[in-house]
N, C-alpha and C positions, 0 to 999 in steps of 0.2 A: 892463306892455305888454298893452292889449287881445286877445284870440285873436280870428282872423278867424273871422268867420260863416259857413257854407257855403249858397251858394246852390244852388236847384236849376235844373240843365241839361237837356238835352233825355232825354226819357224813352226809359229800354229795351222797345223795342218788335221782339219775336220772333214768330211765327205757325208751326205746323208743324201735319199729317195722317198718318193714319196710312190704309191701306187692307187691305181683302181681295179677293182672287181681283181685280184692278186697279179695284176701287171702293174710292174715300176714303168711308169708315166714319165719322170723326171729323176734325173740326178745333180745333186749341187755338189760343188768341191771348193774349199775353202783355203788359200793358204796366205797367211799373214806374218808381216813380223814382229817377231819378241826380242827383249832385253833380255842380259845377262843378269843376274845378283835380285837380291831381295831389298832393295833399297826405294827408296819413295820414289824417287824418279823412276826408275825400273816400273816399281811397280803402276805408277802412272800411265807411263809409254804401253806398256801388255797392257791395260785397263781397256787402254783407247781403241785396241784392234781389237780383244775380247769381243766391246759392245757391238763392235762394226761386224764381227761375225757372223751374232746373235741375232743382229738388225737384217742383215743381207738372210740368214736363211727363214728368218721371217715372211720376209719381202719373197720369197720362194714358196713356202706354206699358202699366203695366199693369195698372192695374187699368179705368178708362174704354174704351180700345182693344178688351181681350176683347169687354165687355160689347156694344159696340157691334159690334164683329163678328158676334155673335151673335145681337144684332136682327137685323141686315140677313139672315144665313143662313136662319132663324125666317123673315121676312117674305117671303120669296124661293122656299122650299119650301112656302105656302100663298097666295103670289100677295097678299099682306094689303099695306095701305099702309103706304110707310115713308119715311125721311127721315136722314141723314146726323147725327150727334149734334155737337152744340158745348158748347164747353168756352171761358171768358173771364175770364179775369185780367186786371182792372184797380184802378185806384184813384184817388184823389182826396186834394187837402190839405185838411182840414177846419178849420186853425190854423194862420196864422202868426203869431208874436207876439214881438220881438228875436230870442233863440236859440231860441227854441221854434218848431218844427217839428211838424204832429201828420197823420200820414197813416193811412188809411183802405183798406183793401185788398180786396176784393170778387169771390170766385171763385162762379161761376155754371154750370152746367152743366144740358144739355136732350138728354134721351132720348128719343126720338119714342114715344107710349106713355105715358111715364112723366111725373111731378111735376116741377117743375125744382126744381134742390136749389143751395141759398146755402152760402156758408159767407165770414165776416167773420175779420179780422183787424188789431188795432188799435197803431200805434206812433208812440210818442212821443221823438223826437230834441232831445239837445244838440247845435246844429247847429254851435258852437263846440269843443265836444269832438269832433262824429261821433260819444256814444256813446246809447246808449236811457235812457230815464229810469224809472225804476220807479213805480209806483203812490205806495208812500210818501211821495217828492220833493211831493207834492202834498198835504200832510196832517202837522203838526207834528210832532214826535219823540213816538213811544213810542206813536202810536196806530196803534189795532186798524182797521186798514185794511176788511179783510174785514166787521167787526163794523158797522161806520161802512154800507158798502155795505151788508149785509143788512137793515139796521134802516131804511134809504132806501127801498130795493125791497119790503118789507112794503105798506110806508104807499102807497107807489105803485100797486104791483098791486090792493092793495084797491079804492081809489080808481078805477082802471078796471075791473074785476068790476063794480063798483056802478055805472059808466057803460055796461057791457054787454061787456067785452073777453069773448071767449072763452077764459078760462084751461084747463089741464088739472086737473082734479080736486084732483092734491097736487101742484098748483102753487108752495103753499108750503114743501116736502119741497123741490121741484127748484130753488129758487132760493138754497138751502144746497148741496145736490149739486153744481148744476151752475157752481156761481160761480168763474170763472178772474181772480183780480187783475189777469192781464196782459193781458186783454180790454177794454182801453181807451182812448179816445180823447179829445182836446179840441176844443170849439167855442168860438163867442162865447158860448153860453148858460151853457156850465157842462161838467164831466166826464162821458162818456157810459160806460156797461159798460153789454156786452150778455151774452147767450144763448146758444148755439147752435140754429138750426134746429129747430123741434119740441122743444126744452127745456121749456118753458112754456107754447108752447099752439101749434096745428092750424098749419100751414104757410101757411095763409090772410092769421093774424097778422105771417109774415114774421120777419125777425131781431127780438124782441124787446129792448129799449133804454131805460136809463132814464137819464135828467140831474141831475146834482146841481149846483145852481146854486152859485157861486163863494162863499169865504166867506173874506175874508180873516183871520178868528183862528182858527175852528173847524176849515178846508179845506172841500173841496180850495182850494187855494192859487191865483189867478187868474195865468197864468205874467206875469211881466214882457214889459212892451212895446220 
């Protein structure tokens, strides 16, 4: 017997502010997504962006909240210009493909003053089980997943230096450091893993991201359609 697929339903969409002295300081907005049906995997899948809600307006309460109360106090005691800080949590499906699911999740925040700062986050669902797939699943038995990625992201980053990216210095130092396996997602072109923010080069460059196009003996493994 086939396991049903879970489709996705309408997305968790929450917004809240925080204030000082009765000025909103901050506003956070939230949108994630959810399963269709009340089924254990269902209910797993919504489980998991629930908590990341909860976590992310957290992560807002206290540590964003201060800061930005703090501008506005700063800006208020010397007449300076100012502006209410936002905070945005959203995402996007980057891959549908049969059971495969591949979402994209995209936290943004803007300090008035200050740089706006990203931060990525990448998940890949069995949408017939509800559970996440790991990097491996994508990549025949026994290989060196990590090893696979770094030896990729060499040849790439090179490749752009030479076209003129602005890397950091030991660029190639941070892309051993800084490499998370569960920073990843799926497209039509191929598996992407990124960076962190300023990991590898000047906030200009953005999330840096690279693709390894599909390869069905070597991997990553193109998911079934």
């Amino acid at each position: 017997m086939e396991r049903e697929v879970l489709r996705l339903g309408e997305a968790l969409r929450e917004e809240r502010s925080w204030e000082t002295e009765g000025v909103t300081v901050l506003t956070a907005s939230v949108t994630l997504p959810q399963a269709e049906g009340e089924s254990r995997a269902a209910r797993r899948f919504n489980r998991c962006y629930r908590r990341f809600c909860r976590a992310y307006f957290a992560y807002c309460a206290h540590i964003l909240a201060p800061s930005a109360a703090g501008a506005f106090c700063a800006a208020r005691e010397t007449s300076a210009p100012w502006e209410p800080a936002r905070a945005k949590l959203d995402h996007r499906v980057s891959l549908r493909a049969g059971a495969v699911c591949s979402v994209v999740c995209d936290a943004q925040e803007t300090m008035y003053g200050a740089p706006s700062f990203r931060v990525r986050r990448g998940d890949v669902w069995d949408m017939g089980a509800g559970l996440p797939m790991a990097l491996g699943e994508f990549f025949p038995p026994r290989t060196r997943c990590a090893h696979a990625l770094l030896r990729f992201a060499r040849d790439e980053a090179l490749r752009r230096v030479g076209d003129g990216a602005a890397y950091r210095a030991n660029w190639r130092a941070m892309l051993r450091r800084a490499l998370d396996t569960r920073s990843f997602y799926l497209t039509d072109e191929g598996l992407c893993f990124f960076y962190p923010l300023c990991a590898l080069a000047g906030a200009k460059e953005g999330i840096v991201t690279f693709t390894m196009p599909y390869d069905a003996e070597k991997g990553p493994f193109p998911p079934e359609a």
